[in-house]
Each structure stands twice: as C-alpha cells, then as structure tokens.
FIBAVEX-412580 format. One record per residue (C-alpha): x, z, y; residue in one letter. Coordinates in steps of 0.001 Angstrom, whole numbers, padded with zeros to 6 digits, always signed. Example, Ala and Ser with C-alpha at 12.3 -4.5 7.8 and 13.67 -1.06 7.14 Angstrom:
2
+012300+007800-004500A +013670+007140-001060S 
This chain:
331
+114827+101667+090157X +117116+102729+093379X +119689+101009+093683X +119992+097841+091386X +123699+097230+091886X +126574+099435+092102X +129640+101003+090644X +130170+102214+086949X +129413+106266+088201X +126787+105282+090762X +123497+107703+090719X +120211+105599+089552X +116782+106639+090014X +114515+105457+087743X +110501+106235+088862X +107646+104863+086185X +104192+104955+087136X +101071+104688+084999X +097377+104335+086585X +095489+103850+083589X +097180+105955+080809X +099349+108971+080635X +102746+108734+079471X +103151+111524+076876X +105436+111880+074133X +108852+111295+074111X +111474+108516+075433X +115000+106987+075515X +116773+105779+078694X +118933+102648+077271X +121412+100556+078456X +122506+097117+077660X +124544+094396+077978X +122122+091850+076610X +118598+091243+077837X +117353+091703+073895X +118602+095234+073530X +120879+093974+070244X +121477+097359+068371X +125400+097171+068445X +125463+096027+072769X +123416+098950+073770X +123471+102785+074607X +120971+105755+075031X +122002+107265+078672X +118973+110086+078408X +116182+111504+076042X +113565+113244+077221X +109368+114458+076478X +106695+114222+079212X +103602+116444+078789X +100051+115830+078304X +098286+114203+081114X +101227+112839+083491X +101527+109691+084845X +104998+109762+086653X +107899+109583+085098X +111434+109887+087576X +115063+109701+085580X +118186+110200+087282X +121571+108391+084855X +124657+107558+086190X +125744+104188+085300X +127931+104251+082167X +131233+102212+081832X +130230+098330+081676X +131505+094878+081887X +130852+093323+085633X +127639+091786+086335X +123799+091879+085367X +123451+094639+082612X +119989+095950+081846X +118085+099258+081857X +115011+100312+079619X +112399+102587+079549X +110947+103178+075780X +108414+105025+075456X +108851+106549+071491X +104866+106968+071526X +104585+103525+071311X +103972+102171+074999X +105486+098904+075621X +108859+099583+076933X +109871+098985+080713X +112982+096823+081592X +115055+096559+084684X +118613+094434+086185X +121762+096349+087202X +124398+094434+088521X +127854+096413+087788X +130435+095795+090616X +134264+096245+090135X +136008+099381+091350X +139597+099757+090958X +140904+103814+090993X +144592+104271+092018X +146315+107810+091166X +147922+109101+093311X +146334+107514+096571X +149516+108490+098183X +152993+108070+097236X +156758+106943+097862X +158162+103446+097431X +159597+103494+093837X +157191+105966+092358X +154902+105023+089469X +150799+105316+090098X +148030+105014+087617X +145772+101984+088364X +142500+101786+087004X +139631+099247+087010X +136149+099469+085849X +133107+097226+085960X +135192+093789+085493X +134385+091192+083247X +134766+092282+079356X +137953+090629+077302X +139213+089348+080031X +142889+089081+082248X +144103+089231+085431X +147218+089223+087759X +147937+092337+090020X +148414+091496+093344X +150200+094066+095884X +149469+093326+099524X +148593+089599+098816X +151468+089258+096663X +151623+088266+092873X +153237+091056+090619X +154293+090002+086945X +152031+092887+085759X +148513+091978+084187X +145368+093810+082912X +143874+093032+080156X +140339+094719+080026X +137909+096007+077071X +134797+094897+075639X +133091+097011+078574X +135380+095791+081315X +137953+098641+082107X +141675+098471+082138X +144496+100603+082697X +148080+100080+084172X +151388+102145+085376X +152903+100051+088346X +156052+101035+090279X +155613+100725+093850X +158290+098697+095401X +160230+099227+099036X +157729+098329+101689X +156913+099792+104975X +154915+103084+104860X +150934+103113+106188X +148319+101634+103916X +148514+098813+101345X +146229+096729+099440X +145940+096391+095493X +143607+093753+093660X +143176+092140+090489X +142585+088410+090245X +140600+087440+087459X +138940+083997+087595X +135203+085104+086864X +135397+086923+089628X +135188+086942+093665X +138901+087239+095138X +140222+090353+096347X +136894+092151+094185X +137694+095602+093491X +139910+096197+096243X +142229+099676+096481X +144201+101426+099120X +147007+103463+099369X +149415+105078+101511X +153179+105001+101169X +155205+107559+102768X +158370+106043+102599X +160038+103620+105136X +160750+100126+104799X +163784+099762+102704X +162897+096919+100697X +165780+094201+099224X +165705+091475+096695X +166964+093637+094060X +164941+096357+094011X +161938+094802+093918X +161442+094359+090588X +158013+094087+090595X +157254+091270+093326X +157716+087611+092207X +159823+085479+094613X +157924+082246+095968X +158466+079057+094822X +160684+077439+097638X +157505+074777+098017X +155421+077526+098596X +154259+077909+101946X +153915+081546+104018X +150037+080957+104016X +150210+080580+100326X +151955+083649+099610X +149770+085732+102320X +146641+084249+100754X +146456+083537+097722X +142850+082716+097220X +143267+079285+099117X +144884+078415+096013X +142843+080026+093318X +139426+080232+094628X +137878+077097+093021X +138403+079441+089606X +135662+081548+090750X +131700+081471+089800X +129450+082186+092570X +127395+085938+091760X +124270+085274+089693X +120802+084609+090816X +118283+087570+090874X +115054+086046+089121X +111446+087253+091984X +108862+085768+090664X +106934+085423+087736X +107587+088732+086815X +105124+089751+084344X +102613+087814+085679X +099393+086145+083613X +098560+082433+084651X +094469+081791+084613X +092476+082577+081448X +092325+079555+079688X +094297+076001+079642X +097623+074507+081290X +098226+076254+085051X +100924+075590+087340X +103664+078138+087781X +106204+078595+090700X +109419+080335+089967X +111967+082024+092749X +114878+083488+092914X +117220+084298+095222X +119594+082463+097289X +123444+082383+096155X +125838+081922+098782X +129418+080113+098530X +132084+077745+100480X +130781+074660+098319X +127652+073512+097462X +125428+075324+094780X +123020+073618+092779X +120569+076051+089696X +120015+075387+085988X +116532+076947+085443X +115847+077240+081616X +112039+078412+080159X +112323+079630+076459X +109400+080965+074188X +111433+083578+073460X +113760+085793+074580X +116821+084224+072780X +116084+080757+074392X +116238+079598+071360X +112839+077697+071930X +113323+075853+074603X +110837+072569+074627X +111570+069222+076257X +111129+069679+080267X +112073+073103+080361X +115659+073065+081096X +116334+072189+084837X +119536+071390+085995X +121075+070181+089414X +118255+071994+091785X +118610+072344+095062X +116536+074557+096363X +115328+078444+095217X +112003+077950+094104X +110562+075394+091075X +107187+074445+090142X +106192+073737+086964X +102459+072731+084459X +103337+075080+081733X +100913+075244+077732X +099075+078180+077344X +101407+081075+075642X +103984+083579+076243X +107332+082516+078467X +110611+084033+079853X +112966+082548+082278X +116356+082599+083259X +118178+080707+086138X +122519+080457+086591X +124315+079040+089933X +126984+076189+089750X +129276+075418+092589X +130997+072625+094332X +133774+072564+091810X +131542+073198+088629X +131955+077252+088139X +128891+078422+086473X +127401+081885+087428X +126436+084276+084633X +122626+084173+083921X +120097+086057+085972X +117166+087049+083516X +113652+087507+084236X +113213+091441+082615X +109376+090483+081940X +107929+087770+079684X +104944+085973+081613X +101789+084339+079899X +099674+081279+080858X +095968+080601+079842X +095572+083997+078525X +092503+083236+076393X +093889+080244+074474X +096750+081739+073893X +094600+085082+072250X +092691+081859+070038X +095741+080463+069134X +097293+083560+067912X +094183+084616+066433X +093819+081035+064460X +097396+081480+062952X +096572+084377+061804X +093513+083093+060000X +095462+080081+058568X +098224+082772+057167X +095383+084564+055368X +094060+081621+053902X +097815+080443+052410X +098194+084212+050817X 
C-alpha cells in the first residue's frame, strides 16, 4: 500500500499479489478505526470482481474522513480468501476559506484528521483566541473566526489539542489589510496575563508541550510470520523508533487474540528501552501491539501488528485438533 500516512483526501494504492492461487470473485475495500473491523467503526471505500485466472489485484481509494492516527485498511476477498490488512496513519489538515482576506472579515476554518471527541484552542499567529473546536467521532471540526487588525502578508492558524504534536495541522493565510490593530478591536485575541512573559505568548508550546503523546510506534517484525514446526521458539519483535524532547520508554503487550483480552503472565512489557524484544513464546496463534510513553508520562496510541503470527506450527495443529476431539466426545 503507497503511501501509509497522509491526509484525509490523500490517493492510496493498494497492489495484492497471489503466487499460488488466483483471486477471483468479488471484494470489499474497508476501512476502520479499530484493528477488529467492529461492524459499527468501519466503512466499505470500494467493491469490485476480478476475473478468472488473475493474480494481481491494484485499488486506488482516497482516504475517507477519520480521526488522527493509525486507522486500518482491508482487503476481503467475498470468495472466501483470508482477508488482507494494512496501517494508515491519518495526519491533521486544517482548510481555511478564503485563503485571503481583510482584517475584520470572517473565514471558514476547517480541520480534518484530528483526534475524535476531542477540543482544542485556536491559536492565531502564536496567540490564544477564546474560540475552540470541538471535533466529531471521525475527527473534523468546523469554525467561523473574525480576523482581527494585524499587519498584512501571511499568518499562521493552529489548533492545540493535547493528543497532539503542537502547531499540527498548520494553515496560512494572507491579509490584505494594513496594520491597524488596537485593544478594542481585537475581540478575538486574549490579552496576556501581566506574569506572562513575551516568549510565552510567542510560543506557546514551551508551556503546553508536556500535554502531548509522542506519534505511535509502527510494529516490523513478526508480521505474519510462523515460528519452527513444533515446540516453544524464541521470537524477536521490532518496531520503529519514536522520537521526542524527553525520554521514551515502550509497553509491548502479546494477546491470543486480537482483543488482548488474553494476555498471559509475561506478556505485557513495560518500561523498555530499546526497539526490539525477545521473547520464548507456547506453541499457538499471537498478535502484538507496542505504545510509546514519554519523559512526563504521555502515552502514544497503540501501533498494531495487522497480522497474527504462530509458533510451533505442528503442536499448535494437535492441539486444535485434540479440542476438537474432546468437544465431540462431551456432545
């Protein structure tokens, strides 16, 4: 899938490949915001049929409107093929209409691809308005501000919402007008506190900043892997590195299901260090999923392994295959 990360809009390329089988029959394109696919959380973007004897499939979607972060993308197959999952991470875009105006006019501002059910201040060049957006279960908002006297040429408008990077989703536009700005007309603006200092007021995110999560780990590897054919093996997870000012430490959590809802003693890792973990795992079916916490104890949303992994494929084929004896014999 080309690209994984983007804006809600952004073009997506989605290219399946079979060697063994062909892929006839028909298929969905779905979108979700949960890793499970839950019925009510996720959308069909495309339908379409591929013919007898081909083994390429290549889908072009645009990404629908979605909260910020790691959504997911699936491939089923109608005909019965296991489907095909993949990661899109949703960025924030903010849309500002017109992009140029007058000091004192009103302009349509809005924001897509920010966290769902959530609230944040507007800030105009740096500056904290008294205006806030409150955005939808997929992460949009919508808001009529009144640009106030400033000096014309560009000028900067950004949402603060604590889940979220400062200054993320950053728009520009270009007043006309000159610089006729006074105390009462700017109704908008809030004065500073008089124990505010200039480099508070110019950046704000020296003061806010320890409100925001780092970005999410991207799960690399096991990825739909099998483990050996029989007994306990040794598995080594990755993911990639997260960058921030503090220090970032993982939570790595190993689930027999997808709802981590299973998750045995030893499986649940917090406080690593570095991005890769080793671990003696039973014979069975796993999935993964690994979070970033920084210096001042903002968690990360979860980064999710799209592909369950098995260990000791045979015993885990003789275990299944003894449980379903024993059910017989209890009917």
């Amino acid at each position: 899938m080309t690209p994984t990360s983007g804006k809600v809009g952004t073009k997506v390329t989605l290219s399946i490949v079979s060697s063994s089988f062909s892929l006839e029959g028909s298929y969905e394109i779905r979108w979700s915001s949960t890793a499970t696919f839950d019925k009510n959380k996720t959308i069909t973007l495309k339908k379409g049929n591929v013919p007898a004897g081909v083994h390429t499939v290549v889908v072009t979607f645009f990404v629908p409107e979605s909260r910020h972060g790691v959504n997911y993308v699936q491939f089923a197959s109608l005909a019965g093929i296991e489907p095909v999952n993949f990661q899109f991470f949703v960025e924030p875009k903010i849309e500002v209409i017109p992009t140029s105006t007058k000091s004192g006019n009103t302009i349509t501002i809005k924001g897509t691809g920010f966290p769902a059910n959530d609230s944040g201040v507007l800030f105009f060049d740096s500056k904290a308005t008294n205006l806030s957006a409150s955005t939808s279960i997929t992460g949009s908002f919508e808001l009529k501000f009144t640009v106030p006297p400033t000096s014309s040429g560009q000028h900067k408008l950004f949402i603060d919402i604590p889940m979220m990077y400062p200054n993320a989703g950053v728009a520009v536009i270009q007043v006309t007008s000159p610089d006729q700005q006074t105390q009462t007309a700017n109704e908008h603006i809030l004065p500073a506190p008089a124990t505010k200092t200039d480099s508070e007021i110019i950046h704000p995110q020296l003061i806010i900043e320890d409100n925001h999560p780092p970005q999410a780990p991207i799960p690399i590897m096991p990825m739909g892997h099998s483990f050996g054919i029989w007994g306990s093996k040794e598995v080594t997870f990755s993911w990639s590195e997260v960058a921030d000012t503090s220090s970032i430490t993982y939570n790595l959590e190993i689930s027999r299901n997808v709802n981590f809802d299973q998750i045995k003693f030893g499986m649940q890792l917090t406080g690593l260090t570095q991005t890769i973990y080793s671990a003696t795992l039973e014979p069975g079916v796993y999935y993964w999923r690994i979070k970033a916490i920084d210096g001042a104890g903002n968690e990360s949303y979860w980064g999710y392994s799209h592909r369950a992994f098995r260990v000791g494929e045979l015993s885990h084929l003789i275990t299944e295959l003894k449980s379903a004896i024993m059910s017989l014999f209890i009917l």
